[in-house]
N, CA, C and O atoms as a MOPAC input file, in Angstrom:
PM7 MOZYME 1SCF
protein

 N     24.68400 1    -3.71600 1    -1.48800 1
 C     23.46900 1    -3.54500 1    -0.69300 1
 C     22.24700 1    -3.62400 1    -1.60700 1
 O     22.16000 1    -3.01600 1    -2.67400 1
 N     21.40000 1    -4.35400 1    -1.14200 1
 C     20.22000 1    -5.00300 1    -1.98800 1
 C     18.95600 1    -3.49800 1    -1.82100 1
 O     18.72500 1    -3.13900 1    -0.66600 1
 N     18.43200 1    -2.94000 1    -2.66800 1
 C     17.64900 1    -1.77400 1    -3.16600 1
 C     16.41600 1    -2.67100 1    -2.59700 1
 O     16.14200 1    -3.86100 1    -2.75200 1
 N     15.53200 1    -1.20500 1    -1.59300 1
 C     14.62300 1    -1.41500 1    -1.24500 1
 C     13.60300 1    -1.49100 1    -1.92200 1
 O     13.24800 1    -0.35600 1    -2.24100 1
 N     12.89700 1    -2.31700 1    -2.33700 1
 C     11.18500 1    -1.84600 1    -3.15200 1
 C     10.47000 1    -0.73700 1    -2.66600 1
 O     10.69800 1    -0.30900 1    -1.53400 1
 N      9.60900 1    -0.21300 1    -3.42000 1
 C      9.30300 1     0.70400 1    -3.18600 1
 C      7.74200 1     0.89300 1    -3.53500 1
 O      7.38900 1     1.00700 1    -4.70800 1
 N      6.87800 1     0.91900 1    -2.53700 1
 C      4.99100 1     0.55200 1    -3.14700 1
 C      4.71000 1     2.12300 1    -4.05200 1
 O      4.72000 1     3.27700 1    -3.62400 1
 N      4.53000 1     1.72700 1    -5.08500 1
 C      4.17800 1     2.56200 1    -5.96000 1
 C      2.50400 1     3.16200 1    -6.01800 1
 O      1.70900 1     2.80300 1    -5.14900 1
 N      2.09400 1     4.09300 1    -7.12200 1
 C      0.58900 1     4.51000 1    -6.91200 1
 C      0.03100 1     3.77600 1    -7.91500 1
 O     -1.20000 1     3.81000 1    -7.92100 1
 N      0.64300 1     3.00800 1    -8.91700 1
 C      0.50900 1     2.25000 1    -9.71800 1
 C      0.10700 1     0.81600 1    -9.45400 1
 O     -0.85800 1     0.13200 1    -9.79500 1
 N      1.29200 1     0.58100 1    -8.65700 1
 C      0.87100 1    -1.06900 1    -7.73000 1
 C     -0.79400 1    -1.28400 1    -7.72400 1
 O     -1.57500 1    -0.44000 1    -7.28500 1
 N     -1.14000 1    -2.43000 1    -8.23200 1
 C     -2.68700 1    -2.98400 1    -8.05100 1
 C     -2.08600 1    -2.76800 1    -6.07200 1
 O     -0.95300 1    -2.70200 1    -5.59300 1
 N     -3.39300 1    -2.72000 1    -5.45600 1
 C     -3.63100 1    -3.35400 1    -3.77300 1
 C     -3.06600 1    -4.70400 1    -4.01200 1
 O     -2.36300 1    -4.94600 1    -3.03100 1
 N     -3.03800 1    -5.52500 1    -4.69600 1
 C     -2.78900 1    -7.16700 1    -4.61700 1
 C     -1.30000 1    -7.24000 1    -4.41500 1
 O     -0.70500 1    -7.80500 1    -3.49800 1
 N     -0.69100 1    -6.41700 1    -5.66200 1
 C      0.69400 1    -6.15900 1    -5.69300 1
 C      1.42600 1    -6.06500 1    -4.73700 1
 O      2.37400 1    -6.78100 1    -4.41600 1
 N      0.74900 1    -4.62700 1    -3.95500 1
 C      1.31600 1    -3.86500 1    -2.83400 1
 C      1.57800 1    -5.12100 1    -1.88400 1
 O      2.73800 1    -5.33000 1    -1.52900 1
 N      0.61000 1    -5.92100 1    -1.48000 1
 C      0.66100 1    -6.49300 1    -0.39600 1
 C      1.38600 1    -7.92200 1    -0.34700 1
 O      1.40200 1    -8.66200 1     0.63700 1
 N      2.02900 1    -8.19500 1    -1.68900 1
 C      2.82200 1    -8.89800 1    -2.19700 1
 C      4.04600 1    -8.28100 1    -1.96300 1
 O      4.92400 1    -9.14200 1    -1.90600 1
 N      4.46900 1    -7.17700 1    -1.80500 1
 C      5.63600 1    -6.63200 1    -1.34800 1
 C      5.75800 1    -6.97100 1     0.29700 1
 O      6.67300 1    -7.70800 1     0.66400 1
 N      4.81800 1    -6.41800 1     1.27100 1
 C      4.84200 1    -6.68000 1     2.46700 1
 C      3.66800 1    -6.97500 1     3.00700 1
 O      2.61300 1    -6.51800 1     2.56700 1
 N      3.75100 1    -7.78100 1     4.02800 1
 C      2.16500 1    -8.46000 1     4.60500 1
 C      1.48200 1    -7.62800 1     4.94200 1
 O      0.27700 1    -7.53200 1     4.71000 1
 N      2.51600 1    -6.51900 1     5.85800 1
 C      2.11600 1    -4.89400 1     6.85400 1
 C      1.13100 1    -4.00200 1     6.03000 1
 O      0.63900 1    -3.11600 1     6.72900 1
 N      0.74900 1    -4.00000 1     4.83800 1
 C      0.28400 1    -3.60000 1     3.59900 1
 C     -1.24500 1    -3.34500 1     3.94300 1
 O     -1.70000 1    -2.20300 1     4.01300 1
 N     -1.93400 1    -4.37700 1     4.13300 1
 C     -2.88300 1    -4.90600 1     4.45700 1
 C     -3.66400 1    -3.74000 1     5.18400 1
 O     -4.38900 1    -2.80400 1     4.84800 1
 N     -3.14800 1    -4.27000 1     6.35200 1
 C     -3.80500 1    -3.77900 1     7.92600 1
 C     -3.15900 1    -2.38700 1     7.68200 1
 O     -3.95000 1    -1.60700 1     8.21200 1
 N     -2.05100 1    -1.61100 1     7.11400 1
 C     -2.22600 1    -0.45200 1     7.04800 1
 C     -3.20000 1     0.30000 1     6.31600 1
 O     -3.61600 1     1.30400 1     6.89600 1
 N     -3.76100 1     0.00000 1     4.93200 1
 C     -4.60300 1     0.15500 1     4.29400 1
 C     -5.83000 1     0.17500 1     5.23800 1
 O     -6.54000 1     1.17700 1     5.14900 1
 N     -6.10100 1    -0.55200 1     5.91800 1
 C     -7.34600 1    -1.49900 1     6.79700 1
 C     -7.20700 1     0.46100 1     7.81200 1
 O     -8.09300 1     1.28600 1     7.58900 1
 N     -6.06800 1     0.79700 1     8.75300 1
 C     -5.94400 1     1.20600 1     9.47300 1
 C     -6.44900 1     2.67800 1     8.75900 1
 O     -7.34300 1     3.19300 1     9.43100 1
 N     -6.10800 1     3.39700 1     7.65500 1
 C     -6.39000 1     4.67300 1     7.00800 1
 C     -8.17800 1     4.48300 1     6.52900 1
 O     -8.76500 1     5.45900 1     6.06000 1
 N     -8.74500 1     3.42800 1     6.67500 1
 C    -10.11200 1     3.94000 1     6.14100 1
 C    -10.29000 1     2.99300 1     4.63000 1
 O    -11.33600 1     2.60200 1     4.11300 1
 N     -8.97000 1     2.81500 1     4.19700 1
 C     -9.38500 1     2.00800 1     2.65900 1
 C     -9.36800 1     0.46000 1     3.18100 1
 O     -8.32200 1    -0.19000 1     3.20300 1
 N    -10.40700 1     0.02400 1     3.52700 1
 C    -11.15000 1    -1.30500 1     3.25100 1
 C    -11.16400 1    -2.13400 1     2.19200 1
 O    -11.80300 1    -3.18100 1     2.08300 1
 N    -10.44900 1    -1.63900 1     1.42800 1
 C    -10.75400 1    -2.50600 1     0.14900 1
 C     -9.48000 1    -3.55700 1    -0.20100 1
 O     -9.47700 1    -4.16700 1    -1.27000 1
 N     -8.51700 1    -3.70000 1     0.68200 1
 C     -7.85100 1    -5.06500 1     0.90800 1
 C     -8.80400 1    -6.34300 1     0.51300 1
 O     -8.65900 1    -7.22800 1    -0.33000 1
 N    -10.17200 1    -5.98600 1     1.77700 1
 C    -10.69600 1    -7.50100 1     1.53800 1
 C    -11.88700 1    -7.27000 1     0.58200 1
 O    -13.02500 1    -7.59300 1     0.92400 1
 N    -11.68400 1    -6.84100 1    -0.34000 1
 C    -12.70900 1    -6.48000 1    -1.99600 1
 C    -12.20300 1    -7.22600 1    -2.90800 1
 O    -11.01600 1    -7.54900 1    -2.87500 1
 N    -12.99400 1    -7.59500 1    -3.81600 1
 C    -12.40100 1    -8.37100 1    -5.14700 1
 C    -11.54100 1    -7.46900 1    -5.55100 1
 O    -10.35700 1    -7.73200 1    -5.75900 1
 N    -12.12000 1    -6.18500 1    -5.71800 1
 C    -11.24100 1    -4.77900 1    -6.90200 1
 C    -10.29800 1    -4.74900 1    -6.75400 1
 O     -9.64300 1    -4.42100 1    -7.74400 1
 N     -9.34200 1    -5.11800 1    -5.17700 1
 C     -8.19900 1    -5.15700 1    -5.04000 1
 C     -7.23800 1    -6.22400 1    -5.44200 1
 O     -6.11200 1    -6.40200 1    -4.97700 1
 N     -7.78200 1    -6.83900 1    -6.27800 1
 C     -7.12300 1    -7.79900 1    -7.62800 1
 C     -6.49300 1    -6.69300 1    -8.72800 1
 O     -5.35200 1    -6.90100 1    -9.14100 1
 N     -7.23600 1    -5.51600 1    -9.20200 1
 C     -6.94700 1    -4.87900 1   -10.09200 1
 C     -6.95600 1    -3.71700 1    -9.95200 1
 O     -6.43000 1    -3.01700 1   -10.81800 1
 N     -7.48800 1    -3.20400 1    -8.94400 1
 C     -7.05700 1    -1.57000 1    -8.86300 1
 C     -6.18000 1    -0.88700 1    -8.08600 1
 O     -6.30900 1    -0.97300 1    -6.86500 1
 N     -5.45900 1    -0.33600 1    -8.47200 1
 C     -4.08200 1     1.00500 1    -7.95200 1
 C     -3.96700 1     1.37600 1    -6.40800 1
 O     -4.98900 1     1.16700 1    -5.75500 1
 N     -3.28900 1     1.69600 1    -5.99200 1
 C     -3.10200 1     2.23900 1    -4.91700 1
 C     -3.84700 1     3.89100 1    -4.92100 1
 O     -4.40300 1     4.51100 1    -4.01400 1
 N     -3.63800 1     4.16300 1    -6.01100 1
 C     -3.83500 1     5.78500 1    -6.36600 1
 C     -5.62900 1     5.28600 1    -6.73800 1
 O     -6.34300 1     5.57700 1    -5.77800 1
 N     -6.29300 1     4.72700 1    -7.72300 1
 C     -7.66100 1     4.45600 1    -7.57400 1
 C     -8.03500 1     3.89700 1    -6.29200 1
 O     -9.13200 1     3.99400 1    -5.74300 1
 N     -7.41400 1     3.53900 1    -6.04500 1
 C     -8.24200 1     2.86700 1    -4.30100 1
 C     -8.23000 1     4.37100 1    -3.65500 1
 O     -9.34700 1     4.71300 1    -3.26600 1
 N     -7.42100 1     5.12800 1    -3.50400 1
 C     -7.56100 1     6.33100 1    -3.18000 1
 C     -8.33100 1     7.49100 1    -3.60100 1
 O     -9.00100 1     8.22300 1    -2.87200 1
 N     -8.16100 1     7.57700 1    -4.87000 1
 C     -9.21600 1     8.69600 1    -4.93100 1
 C    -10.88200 1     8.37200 1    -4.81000 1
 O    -11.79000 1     9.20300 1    -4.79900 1
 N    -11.00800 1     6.57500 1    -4.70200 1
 C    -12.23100 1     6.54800 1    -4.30600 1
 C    -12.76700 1     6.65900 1    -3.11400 1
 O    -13.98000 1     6.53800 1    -2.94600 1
 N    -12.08700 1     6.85600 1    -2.33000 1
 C    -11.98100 1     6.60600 1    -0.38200 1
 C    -11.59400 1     8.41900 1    -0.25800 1
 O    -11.47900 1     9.10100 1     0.76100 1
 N    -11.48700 1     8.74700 1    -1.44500 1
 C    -11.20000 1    11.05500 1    -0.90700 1
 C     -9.76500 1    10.57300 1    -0.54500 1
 O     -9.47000 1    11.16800 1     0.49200 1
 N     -8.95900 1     9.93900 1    -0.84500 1
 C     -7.48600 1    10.49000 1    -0.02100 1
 C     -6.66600 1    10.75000 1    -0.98800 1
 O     -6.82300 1    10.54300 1    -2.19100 1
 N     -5.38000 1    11.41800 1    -0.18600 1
 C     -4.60500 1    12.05800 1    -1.15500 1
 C     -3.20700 1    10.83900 1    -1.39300 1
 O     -2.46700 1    10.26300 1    -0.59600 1
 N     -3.27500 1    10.83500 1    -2.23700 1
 C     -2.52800 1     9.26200 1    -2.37800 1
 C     -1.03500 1     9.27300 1    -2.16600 1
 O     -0.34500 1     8.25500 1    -2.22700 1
 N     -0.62900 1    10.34100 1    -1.94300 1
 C      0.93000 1    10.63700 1    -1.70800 1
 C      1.25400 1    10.30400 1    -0.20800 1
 O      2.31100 1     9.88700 1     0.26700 1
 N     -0.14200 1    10.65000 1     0.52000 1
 C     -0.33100 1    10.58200 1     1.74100 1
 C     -0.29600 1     9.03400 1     2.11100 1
 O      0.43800 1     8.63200 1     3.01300 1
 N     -1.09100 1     8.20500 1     1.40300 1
 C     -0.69100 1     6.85000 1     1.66500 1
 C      0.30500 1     6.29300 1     1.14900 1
 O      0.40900 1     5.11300 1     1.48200 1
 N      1.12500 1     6.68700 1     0.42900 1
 C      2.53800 1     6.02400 1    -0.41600 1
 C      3.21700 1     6.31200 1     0.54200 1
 O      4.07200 1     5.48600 1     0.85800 1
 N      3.06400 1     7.94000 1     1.59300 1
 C      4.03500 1     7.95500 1     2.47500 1
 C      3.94200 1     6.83300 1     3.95000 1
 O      4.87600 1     6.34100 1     4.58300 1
 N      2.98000 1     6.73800 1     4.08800 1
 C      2.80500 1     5.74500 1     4.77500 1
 C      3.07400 1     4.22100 1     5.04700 1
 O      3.49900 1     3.55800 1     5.99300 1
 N      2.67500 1     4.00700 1     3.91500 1
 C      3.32300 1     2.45800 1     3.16100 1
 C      4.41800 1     2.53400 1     3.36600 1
 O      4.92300 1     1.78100 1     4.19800 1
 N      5.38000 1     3.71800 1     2.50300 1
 C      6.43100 1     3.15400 1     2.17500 1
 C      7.76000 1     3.51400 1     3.81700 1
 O      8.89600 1     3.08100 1     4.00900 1
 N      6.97800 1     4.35400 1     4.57000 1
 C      8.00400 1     4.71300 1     5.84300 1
 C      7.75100 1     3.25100 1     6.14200 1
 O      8.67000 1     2.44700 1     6.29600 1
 N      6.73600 1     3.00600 1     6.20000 1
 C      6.53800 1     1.56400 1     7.61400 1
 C      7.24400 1     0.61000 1     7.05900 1
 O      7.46700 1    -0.30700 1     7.84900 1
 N      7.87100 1     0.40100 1     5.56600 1
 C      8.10600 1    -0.66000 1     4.75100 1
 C      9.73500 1    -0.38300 1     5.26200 1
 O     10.51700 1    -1.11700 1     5.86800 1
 N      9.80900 1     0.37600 1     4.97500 1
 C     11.65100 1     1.06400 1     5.40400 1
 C     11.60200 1     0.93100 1     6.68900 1
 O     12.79400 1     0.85600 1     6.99000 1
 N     10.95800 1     0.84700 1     7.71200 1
 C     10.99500 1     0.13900 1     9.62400 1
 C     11.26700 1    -1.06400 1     9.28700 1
 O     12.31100 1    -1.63200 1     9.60800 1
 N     10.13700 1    -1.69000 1     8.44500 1
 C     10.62600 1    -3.19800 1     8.40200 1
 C     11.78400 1    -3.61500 1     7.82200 1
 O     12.26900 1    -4.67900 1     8.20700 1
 N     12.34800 1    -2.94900 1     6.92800 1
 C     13.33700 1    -3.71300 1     5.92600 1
 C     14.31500 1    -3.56800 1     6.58500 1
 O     15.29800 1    -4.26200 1     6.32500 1
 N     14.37700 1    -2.15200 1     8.17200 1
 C     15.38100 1    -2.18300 1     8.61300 1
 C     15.90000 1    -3.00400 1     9.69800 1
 O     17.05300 1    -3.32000 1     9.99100 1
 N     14.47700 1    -3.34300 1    10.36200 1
 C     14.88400 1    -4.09700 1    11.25800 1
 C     14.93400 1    -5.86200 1    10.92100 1
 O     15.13200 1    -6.59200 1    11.89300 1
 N     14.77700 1    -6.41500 1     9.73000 1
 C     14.97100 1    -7.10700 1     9.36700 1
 C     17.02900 1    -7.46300 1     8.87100 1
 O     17.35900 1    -8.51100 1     8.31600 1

């Protein structure tokens, strides 16, 4: 059985959304806008967060449940 990826707090935004398309528009959906920013070439999941006030565990959990819906129903 092939090991799920897993979006890290490390992941640049570019990264992340290189894992799954859903990436995006979830980011888009919590308030962090910065999908469609240059910065999201190079900055973290965890810096995109603490600049937007969030608690970044809070969006890893997010990411990564919705990523585990998809991988399952795939």
């Amino acid at each position: 059985m092939e090991e799920t990826v897993k979006i890290t707090k490390d992941m640049t935004i570019d990264e992340a959304m290189q894992v799954s398309p859903m990436v995006g528009p979830l980011l888009m959906s919590t308030g962090m806008h910065c999908v469609t920013c240059f910065a999201a070439q190079g900055e973290t999941i965890e810096e995109a967060a603490m600049v937007h006030g969030y608690d970044v565990e809070d969006i890893l959990a997010i990411l990564n449940e919705n990523l585990e819906k998809e991988n399952a129903a795939s």
